[in-house]
MARSE-404258 format. One line per 5 residues: for each residue x, y, z of C-alpha. Coordinates in steps of 0.1 Angstrom, whole numbers, plus 5000, padded with zeros to 4 digits. Last residue first. Layout:
REM residues N
X:Y:Z | ...;
END
This chain:
REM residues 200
2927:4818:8229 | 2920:4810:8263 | 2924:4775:8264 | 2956:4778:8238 | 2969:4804:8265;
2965:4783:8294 | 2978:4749:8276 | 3007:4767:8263 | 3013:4774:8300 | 3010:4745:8312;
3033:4730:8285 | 3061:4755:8297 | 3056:4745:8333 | 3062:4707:8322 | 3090:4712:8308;
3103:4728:8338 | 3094:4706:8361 | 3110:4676:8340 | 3138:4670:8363 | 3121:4673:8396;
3124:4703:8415 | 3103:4696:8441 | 3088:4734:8444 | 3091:4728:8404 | 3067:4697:8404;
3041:4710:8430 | 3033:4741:8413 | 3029:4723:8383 | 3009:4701:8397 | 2988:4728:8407;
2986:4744:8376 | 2978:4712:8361 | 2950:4704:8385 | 2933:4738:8379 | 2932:4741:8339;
2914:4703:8344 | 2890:4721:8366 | 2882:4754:8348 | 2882:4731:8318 | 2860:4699:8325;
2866:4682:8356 | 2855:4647:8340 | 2872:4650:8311 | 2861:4643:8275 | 2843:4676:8278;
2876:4697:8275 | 2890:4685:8238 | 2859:4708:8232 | 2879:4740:8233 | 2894:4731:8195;
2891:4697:8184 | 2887:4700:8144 | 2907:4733:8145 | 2938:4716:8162 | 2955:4738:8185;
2935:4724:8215 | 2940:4692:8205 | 2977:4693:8207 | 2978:4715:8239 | 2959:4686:8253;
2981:4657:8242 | 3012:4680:8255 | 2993:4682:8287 | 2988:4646:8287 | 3025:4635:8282;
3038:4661:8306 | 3011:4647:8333 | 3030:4613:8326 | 3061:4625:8327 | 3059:4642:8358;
3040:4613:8377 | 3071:4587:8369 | 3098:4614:8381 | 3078:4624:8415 | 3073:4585:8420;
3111:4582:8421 | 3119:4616:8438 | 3099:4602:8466 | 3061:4615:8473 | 3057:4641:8499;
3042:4670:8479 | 3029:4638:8456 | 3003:4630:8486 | 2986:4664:8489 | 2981:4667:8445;
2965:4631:8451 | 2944:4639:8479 | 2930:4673:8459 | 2926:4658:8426 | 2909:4623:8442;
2887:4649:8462 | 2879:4665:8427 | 2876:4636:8409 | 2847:4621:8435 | 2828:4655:8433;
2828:4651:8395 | 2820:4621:8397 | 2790:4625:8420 | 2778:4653:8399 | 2780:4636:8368;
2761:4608:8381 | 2767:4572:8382 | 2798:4569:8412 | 2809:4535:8419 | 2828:4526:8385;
2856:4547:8401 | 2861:4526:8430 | 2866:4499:8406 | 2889:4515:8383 | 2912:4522:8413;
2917:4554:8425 | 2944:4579:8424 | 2976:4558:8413 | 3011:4569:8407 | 3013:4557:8442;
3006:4523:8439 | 3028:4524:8403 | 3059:4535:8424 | 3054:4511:8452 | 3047:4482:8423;
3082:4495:8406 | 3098:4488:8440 | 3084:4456:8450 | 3093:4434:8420 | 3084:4430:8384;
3056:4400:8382 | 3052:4398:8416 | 3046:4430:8428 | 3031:4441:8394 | 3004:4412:8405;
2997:4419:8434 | 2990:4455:8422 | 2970:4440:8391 | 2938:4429:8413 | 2930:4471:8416;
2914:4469:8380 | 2917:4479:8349 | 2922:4519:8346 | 2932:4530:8378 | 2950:4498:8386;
2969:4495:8352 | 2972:4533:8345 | 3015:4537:8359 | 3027:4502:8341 | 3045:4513:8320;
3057:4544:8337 | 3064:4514:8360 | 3087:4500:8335 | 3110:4532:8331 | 3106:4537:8371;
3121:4500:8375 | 3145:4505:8346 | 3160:4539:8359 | 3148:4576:8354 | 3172:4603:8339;
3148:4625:8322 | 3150:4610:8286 | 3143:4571:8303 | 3112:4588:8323 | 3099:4605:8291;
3102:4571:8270 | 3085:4556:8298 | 3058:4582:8298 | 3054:4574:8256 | 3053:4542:8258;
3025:4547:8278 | 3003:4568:8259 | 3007:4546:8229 | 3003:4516:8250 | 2962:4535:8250;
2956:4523:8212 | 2949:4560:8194 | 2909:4555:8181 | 2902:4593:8202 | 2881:4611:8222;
2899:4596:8254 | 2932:4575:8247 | 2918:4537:8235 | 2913:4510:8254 | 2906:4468:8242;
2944:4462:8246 | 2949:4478:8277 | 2959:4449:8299 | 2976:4430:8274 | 2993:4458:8258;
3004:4466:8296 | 3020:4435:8302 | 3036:4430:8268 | 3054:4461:8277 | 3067:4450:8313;
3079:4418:8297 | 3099:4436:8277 | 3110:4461:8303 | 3116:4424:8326 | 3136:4417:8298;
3164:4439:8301 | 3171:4476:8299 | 3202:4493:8304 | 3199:4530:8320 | 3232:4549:8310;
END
């Protein structure tokens, strides 16, 4: 059984603090929702405290700033900052760079494709954390998707819109089950509830 101390506490207050003004896309949901919810994934598929609080900890860079990697290091240790480094796919800074559509979507895409190369060789740690938190999204997705108030259009809140989001999950999916890490299969299932709510 994992046992969780305070540095998991801590690790919460952490990422309220550094998400408290952000929201999950298209919606009013406070973004720890989202991450509670990886952790809890990573605690139900086996993970230890350092995975459980970089699951955490997993959006902080890409989503407020790359200055937080120092401090995850400090604050929690080298090992759950090497998982949350490489849970990340660009920092929110790099992505501020881009102001068209077309250069973001050209800058997702070769994030997409560098991040779907780098978790082929990723350690069964980062595998674990990455998992969870794609399972969490998809299952987000599939959510709106059956919802008649959300429908299809759940796909223009991201940036590679559906033929592209419907592409990065199958790939990860691909990648997760070749790797065989514990929630592959889960996540397989979701993906394809995702292609058939998509399509129907």
């Amino acid at each position: 059984m994992t046992v969780l101390t305070d540095r998991y506490t801590r690790a919460v207050d952490y990422a309220r603090e550094a998400h408290a003004t952000q929201t999950r896309k298209g919606t009013q949901i406070p973004y720890l929702y989202h991450l509670l919810a990886v952790s809890s994934l990573v605690l139900e598929f086996g993970g230890n405290e350092d995975q459980a609080i970089a699951a955490l900890l997993h959006d902080v860079i890409e989503d407020c700033g790359a200055t937080h990697a120092a401090a995850i290091r400090s604050a929690f240790g080298d090992a759950v900052a090497a998982i949350v480094v490489a849970c990340t796919d660009g920092s929110a800074e790099a992505k501020a760079e881009h102001a068209t559509p077309e250069a973001r979507r050209a800058d997702w895409t070769a994030r997409k494709q560098h991040y779907l190369s780098h978790l082929a060789e990723a350690s069964d740690e980062v595998l674990l954390v990455s998992c969870c938190d794609k399972l969490h999204n998809a299952r987000s997705i599939v959510q709106d998707l059956e919802s008649p108030a959300v429908g299809v259009s759940v796909f223009q809140r991201f940036t590679g819109g559906k033929s592209g989001t419907l592409w990065y999950y199958d790939a990860l999916s691909r990648i997760f089950s070749s790797r065989g890490s514990p929630p592959a299969a889960c996540f397989e299932r979701v993906v394809a509830r995702l292609h058939d709510a998509a399509t129907h």
